[in-house]
C-alpha positions in Angstrom: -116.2 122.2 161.5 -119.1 123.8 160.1 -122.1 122.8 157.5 -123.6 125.4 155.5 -127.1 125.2 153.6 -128.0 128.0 151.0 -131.7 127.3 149.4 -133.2 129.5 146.7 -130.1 132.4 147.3 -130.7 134.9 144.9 -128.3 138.3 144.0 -129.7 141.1 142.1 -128.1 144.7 142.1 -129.9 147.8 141.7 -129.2 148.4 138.0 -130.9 145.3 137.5 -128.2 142.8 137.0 -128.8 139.3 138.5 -125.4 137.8 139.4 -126.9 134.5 141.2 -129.5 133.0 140.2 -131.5 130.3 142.4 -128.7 128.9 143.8 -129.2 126.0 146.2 -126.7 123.9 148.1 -125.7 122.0 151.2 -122.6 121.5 152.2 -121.2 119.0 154.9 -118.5 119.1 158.1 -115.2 118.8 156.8 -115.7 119.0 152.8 -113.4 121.1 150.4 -115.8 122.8 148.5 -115.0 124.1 145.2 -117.1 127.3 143.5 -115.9 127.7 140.2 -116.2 129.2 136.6 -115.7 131.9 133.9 -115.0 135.4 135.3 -118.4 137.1 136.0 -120.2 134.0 136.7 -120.7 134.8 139.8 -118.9 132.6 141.9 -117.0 134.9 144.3 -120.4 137.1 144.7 -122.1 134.1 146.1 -119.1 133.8 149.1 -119.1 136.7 150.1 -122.8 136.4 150.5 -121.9 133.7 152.9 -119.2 136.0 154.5 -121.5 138.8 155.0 -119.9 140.9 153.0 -122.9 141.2 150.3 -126.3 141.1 151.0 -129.2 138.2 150.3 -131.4 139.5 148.1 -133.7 136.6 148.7 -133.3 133.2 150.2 -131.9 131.4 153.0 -128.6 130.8 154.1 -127.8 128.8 157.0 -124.6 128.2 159.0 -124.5 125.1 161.5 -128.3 125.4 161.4 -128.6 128.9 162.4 -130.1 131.6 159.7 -127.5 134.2 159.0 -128.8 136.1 156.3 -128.5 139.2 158.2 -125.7 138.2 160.9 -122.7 140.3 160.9 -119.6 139.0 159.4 -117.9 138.4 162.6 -121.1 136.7 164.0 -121.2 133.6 161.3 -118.3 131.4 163.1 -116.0 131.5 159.5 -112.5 133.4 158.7 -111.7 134.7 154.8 -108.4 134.8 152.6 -109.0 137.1 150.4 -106.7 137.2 146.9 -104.5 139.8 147.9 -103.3 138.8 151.2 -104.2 141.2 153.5 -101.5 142.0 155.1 -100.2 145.0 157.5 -96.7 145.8 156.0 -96.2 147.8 159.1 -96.3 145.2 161.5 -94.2 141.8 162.0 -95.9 138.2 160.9 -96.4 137.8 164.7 -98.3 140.9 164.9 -100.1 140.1 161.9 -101.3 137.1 162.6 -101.9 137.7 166.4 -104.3 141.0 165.4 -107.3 139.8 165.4 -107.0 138.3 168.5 -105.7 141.4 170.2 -108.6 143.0 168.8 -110.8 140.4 170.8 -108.7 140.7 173.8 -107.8 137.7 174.3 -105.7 136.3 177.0 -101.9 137.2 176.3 -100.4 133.6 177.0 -103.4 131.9 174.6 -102.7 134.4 172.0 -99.0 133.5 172.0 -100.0 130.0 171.7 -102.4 129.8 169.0 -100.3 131.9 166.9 -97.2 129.4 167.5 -99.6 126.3 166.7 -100.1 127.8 163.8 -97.3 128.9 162.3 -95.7 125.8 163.6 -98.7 124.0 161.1 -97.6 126.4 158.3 -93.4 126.0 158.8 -93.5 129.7 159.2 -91.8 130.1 162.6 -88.7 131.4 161.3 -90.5 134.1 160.1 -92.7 135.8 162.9 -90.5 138.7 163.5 -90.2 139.4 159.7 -91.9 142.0 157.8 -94.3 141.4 155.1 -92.2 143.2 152.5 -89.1 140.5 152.9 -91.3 137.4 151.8 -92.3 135.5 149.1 -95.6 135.7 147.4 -95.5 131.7 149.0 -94.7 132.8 152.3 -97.4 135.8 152.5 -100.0 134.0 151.7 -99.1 131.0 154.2 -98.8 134.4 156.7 -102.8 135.0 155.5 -103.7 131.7 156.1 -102.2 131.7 159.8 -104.0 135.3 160.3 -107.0 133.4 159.9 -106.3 130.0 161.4 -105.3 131.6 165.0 -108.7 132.2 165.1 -109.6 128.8 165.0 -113.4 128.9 162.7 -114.9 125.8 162.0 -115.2 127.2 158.3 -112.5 129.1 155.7 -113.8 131.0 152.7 -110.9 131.1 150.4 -110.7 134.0 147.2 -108.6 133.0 144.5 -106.1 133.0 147.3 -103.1 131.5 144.8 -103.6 133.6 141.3 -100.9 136.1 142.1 -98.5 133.4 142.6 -96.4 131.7 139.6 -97.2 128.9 138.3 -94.2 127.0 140.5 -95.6 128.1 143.8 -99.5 127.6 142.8 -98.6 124.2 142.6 -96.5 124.0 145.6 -99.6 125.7 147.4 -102.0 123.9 146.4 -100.5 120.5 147.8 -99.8 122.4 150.9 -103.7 123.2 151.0 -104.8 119.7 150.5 -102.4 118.8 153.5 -104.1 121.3 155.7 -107.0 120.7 154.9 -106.9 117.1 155.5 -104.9 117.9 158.8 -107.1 120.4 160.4 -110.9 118.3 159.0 -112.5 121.9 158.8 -115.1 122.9 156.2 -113.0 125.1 153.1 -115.3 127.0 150.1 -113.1 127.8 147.9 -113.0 130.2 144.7 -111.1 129.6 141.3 -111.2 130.1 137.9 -108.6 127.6 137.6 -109.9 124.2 136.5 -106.4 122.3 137.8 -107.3 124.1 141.0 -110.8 123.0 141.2 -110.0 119.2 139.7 -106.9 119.1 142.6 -108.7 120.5 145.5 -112.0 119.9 145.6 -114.4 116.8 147.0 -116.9 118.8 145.3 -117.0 121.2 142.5 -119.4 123.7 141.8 -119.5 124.7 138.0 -121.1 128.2 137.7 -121.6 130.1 134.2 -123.7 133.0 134.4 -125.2 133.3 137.9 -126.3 129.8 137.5 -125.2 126.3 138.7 -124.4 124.0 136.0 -123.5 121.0 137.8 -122.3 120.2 141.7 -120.2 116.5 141.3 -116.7 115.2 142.6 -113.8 115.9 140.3 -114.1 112.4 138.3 -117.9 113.2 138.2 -117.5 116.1 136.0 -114.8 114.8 134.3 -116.4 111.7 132.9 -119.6 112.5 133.3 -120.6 116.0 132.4 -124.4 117.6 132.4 -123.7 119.1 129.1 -121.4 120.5 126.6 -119.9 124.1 129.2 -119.3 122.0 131.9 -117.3 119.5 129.0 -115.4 122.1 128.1 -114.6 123.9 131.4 -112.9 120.9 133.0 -109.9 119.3 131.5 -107.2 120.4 130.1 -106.7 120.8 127.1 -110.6 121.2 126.7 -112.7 118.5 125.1 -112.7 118.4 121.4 -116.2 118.9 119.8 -116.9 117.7 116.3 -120.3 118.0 114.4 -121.7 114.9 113.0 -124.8 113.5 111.3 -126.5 110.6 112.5 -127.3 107.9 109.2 -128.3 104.9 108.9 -125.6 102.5 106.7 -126.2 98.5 105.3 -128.7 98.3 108.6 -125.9 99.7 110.8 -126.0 103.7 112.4 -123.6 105.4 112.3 -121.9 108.8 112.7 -120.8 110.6 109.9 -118.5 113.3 109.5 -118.1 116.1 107.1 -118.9 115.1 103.5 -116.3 113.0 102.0 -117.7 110.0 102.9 -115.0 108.4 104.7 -114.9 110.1 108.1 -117.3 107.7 110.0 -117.6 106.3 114.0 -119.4 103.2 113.8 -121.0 102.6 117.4 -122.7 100.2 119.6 -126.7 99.0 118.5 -127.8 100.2 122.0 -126.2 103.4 121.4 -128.1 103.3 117.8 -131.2 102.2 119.0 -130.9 105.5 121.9 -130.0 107.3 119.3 -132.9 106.5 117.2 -135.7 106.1 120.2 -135.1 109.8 120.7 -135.5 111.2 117.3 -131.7 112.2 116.0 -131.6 110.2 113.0 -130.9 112.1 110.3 -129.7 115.1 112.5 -126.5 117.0 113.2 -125.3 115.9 117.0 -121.6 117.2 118.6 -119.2 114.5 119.4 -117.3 115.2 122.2 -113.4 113.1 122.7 -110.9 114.3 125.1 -107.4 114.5 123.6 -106.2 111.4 125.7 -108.8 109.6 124.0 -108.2 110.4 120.0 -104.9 108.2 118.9 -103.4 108.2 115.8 -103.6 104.2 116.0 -106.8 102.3 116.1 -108.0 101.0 119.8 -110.3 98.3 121.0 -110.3 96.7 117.6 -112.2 99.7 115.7 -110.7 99.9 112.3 -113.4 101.6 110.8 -113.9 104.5 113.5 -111.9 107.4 111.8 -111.8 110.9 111.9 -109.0 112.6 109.6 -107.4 115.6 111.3 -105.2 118.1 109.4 -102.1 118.7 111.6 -101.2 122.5 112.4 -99.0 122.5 115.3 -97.1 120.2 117.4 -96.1 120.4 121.3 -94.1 118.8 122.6 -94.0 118.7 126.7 -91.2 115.9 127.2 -93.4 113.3 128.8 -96.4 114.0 126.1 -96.6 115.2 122.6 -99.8 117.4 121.8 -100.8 117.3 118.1 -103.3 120.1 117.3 -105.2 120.6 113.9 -108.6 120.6 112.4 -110.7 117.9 111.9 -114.0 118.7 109.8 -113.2 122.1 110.1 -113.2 122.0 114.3 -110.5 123.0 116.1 -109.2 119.9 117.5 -106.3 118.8 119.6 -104.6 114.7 120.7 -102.6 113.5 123.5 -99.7 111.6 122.3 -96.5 109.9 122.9 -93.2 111.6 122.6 -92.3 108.7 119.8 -95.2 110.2 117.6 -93.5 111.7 114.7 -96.5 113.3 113.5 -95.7 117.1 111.8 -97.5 119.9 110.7 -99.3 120.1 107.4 -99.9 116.3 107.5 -103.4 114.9 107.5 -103.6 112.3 109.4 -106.3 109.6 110.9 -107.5 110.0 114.3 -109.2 107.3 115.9 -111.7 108.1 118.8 -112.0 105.5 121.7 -115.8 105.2 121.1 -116.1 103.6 125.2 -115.4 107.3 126.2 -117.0 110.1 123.9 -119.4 111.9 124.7 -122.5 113.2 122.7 -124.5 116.3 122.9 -127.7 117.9 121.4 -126.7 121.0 119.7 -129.9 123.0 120.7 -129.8 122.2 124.4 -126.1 121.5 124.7 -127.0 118.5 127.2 -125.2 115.1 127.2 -126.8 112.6 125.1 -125.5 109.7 127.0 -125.5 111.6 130.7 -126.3 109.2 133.8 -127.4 110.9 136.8 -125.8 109.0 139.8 -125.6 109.9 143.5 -122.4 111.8 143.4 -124.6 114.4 141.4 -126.3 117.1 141.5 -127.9 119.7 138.8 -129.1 122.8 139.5 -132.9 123.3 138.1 -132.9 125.6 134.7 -129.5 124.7 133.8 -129.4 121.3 131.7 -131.1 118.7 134.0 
């Protein structure tokens, strides 16, 4: 296992651009680290910083307490999987994953047997004397995996190792990793663009946009509890629905009103009011923030009078689930329903929110009205906290 500490790790190229910004971290033996974002955000610029394979432009890394910022990649004690597997189409699976041991000249009867324990670990002894060019997309990048685990690093860096895959075998994979990981107890950085990915794998996730760190929480963290109004929409699928509204005050009561007919209004809780009110948004435009799960087309917890109405454009149905997408106040908005729901396009319909579970957000700063900071959290400096 291996713990890895980055503090103040900056990237900037010589035309200027700065791909990481500040970025500070420490991560523990044995976690499943997830690094993820938009494309460009620069995610898989700050591993291969840790891999050696870029250079520190200022900062401190630190691998099992040792400074590495100018160690050679095969100094730092970790293996990589890159994206595109890596493979030698001239050689066998046996050959491939035995090469870097060859190269190190290790003992011919322990080579033999740490490639068997692992391909015995990945069900990929049946294929040792097969060429890369006979397997599956699934099989070669089990055959990547094994080139690195023969070598037996306390930490994996992993890049976007399952996007050339099909959607069958990502998900396939991705069990598969969650067993290995859990099996072998080493330290995994991992890094995705894919949310399911992230929410799946990961005991942590890193949310990166733009060189900077948005937020560092479990999976259920971010999900229920995100810094602001990116990292809201990033993770979940489909992405949270974000309505405009005004906070008024109504007959002694606030309340959130929507658009301008009059009837589209979330009555909430007096301490949300009185939050509300304490830090100056009465009489201002705030963004309401429901997941689909959480918008029915039947009232919940007793809340008659919380409605939004939503103008049906499209209807999905998925077998299990029904998704019902339209506009509501203009907004693109979308609703997680039961297969029984015989809602259709065209229709206007009322959607009720489950006021217990939406979320509110400033629309200058973008940061969550009703965010708690708790242990299983951390914010990067600069972006929202």
């Amino acid at each position: 296992m291996a713990k890895v500490l980055l503090s103040e790790i900056n990237k900037l190229y010589k035309n200027g651009f700065h791909a990481v910004k500040d970025f500070n971290m420490e991560i523990q033996d044995g976690e499943f680290i997830i690094f993820v974002g938009p494309s460009g955000c620069g995610k898989s610029t700050t591993l291969r910083m840790i891999a050696g394979l870029e250079d520190i432009t200022s900062g401190e890394l630190q691998i099992d307490g040792k400074r590495m910022n100018y160690a050679d990649p095969k100094d730092r004690g970790l293996s990589m999987v890159f994206q595109n597997y890596a493979l030698y189409p001239y050689m066998n699976v046996y050959e491939n994953m035995a090469f870097s041991l060859r190269c190190a000249k290790m003992d011919r009867q322990e080579m033999e047997q740490r490639v068997h324990r692992a391909a015995d670990m990945l069900q990929i002894e049946h294929l040792l004397k097969r060429k890369p060019g006979t397997l599956s997309g699934g099989q070669k990048q089990r055959v990547a995996i094994g080139s690195v685990l023969v070598r037996e690093q306390g930490l994996f860096l992993m890049d976007e190792p399952l996007s050339n895959l099909d959607a069958r075998l990502r998900t396939q994979m991705r069990s598969w990793l969650a067993k290995l990981h859990k099996q072998l107890g080493v330290t995994i950085i991992y890094v995705t663009h894919d949310q399911v990915e992230a929410m799946t794998l990961g005991s942590r996730i890193v949310v990166m946009k733009e060189g900077e760190i948005h937020q560092i929480a479990s999976p259920g963290e971010l999900y229920h509890n995100p810094v602001n109004q990116f990292v809201a929409s990033f993770i979940g699928a489909p992405t949270m629905n974000f309505i405009p509204v005004e906070v008024v005050a109504e007959e002694g009561e606030i309340v959130l009103k929507c658009g301008n007919s009059g009837t589209d209004k979330l009555f909430i809780s007096s301490a949300l009011g009185r939050k509300l009110q304490t830090n100056g948004y009465m009489g201002k435009m705030i963004i309401l923030g429901v997941r689909a799960e959480d918008l029915y087309i039947e009232s919940v917890n007793e809340q008659k009078n919380c409605r939004l109405s939503m103008q049906v454009s499209v209807r999905e149905n998925l077998g299990a689930e029904v998704l019902v997408h339209g506009e509501i106040n203009g907004e693109p908005a979308c609703a997680r329903v039961k297969p029984g729901c015989m809602v259709k396009p065209k229709e206007t319909v009322w959607m009720y929110p489950d006021m217990t579970k939406v979320k509110l957000f400033d629309c200058a700063t973008e940061e969550n009205i009703l965010y708690e900071k708790s242990s299983d959290t951390k914010i990067q400096k600069g972006a929202g906290a």
